[in-house]
N, C-alpha and C positions, 0 to 999 in steps of 0.2 A: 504494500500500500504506500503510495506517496499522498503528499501532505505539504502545501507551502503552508508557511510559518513565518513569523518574523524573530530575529533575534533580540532580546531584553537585555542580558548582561552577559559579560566574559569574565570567566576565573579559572586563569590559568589556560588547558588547552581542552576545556571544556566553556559549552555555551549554553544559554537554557534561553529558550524557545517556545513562543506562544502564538497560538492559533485557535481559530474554527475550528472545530468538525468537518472534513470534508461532506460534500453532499452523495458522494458511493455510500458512504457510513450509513444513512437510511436502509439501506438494500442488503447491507452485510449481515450474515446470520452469526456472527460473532461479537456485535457490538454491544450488549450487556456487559459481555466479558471484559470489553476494555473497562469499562467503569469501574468494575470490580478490580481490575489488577490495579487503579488508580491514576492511570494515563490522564481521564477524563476527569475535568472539575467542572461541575455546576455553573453557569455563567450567570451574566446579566442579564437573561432576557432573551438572547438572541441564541438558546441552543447550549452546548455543551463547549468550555473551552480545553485546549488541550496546553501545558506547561509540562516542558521535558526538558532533563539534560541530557547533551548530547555532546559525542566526542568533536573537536571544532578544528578538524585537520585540514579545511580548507579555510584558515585565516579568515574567515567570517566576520565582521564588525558587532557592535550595538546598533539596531536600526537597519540593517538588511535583510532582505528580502531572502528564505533558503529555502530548498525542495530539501525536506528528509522523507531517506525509507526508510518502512519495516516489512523485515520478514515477514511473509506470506504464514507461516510457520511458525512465528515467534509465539502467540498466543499457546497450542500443544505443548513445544518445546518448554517452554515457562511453567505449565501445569505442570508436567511430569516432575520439572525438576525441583519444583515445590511442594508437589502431593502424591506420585506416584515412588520418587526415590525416596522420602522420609518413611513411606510404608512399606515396600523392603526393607527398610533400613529396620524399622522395628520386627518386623516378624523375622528376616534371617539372626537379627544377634538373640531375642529372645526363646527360638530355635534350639542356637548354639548355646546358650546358657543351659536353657531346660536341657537339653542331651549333656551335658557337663553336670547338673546337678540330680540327675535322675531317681527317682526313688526318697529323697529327702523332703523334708516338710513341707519347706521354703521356696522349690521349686517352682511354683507358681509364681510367687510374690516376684521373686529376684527374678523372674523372665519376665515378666512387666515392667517392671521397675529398669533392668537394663537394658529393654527393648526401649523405653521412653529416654533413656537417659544417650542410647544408641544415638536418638533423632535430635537428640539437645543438639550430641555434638556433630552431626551430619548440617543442620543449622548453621551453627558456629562456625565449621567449614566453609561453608559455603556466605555465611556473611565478609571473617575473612578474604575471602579471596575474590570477593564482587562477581561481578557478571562477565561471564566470559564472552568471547568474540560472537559475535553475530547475533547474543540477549540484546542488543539496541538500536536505538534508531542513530540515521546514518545523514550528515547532510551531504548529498550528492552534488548539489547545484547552489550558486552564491549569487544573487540578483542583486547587482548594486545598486543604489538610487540613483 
């Protein structure tokens, strides 16, 4: 999906970026989703506005005009790696616990407890180490006044 946007401020070699909704975003059968993941903020009136950071490798100003993509695929990809790997993540360690504590009292307890404590730190990972390559939007195009 593209999306002009205007640039609002620069720090560092990132820039954050505010727009409309495009008007495809009507027709998109994903567009709930974006609200949810937080792309979208409520506007004034005029519809849904969008404020993003984004990485700003093509020297971009304050007050220019930019086309960013996203991935077609970013929305899935984003689930998974927020709801589908934390829940592996809890059932294979709590798994491996329970097969390591087997036949003991506590078994239960300690495979929950280290299945949850599994996803703390699969979280913590991944807050660490931010969003990898292709999780964001991209400005392709720089339209200057």
């Amino acid at each position: 999906m593209r999306q002009t946007v205007f640039v609002t401020e620069i720090h560092d070699h990132e820039a954050i970026v505010v727009g409309e909704r495009a008007s495809s975003c009507n027709s998109c059968a994903g567009k709930a989703s974006c609200k949810t993941l937080g792309s979208w903020k409520e506007g004034s009136g005029e519809g849904r506005v969008l404020k993003l950071r984004v990485k700003n490798d093509s020297s971009a100003e304050v007050g220019d005009e930019v086309v960013i993509e996203v991935a077609d695929d970013l929305l899935l990809r984003t689930a998974f790696r927020l709801y589908g790997v934390p829940m592996l993540v809890f059932i294979a360690v709590g798994a491996v616990v329970g097969f390591v504590l087997q036949g003991q009292e506590i078994t239960g307890v300690a495979s929950a407890v280290s299945g949850m404590l599994g996803v703390v730190g699969y979280y913590a990972w991944i807050w660490q180490r931010g969003a990898p390559e292709g999780f964001d939007a991209q400005i392709i195009e720089v339209k200057k006044p």
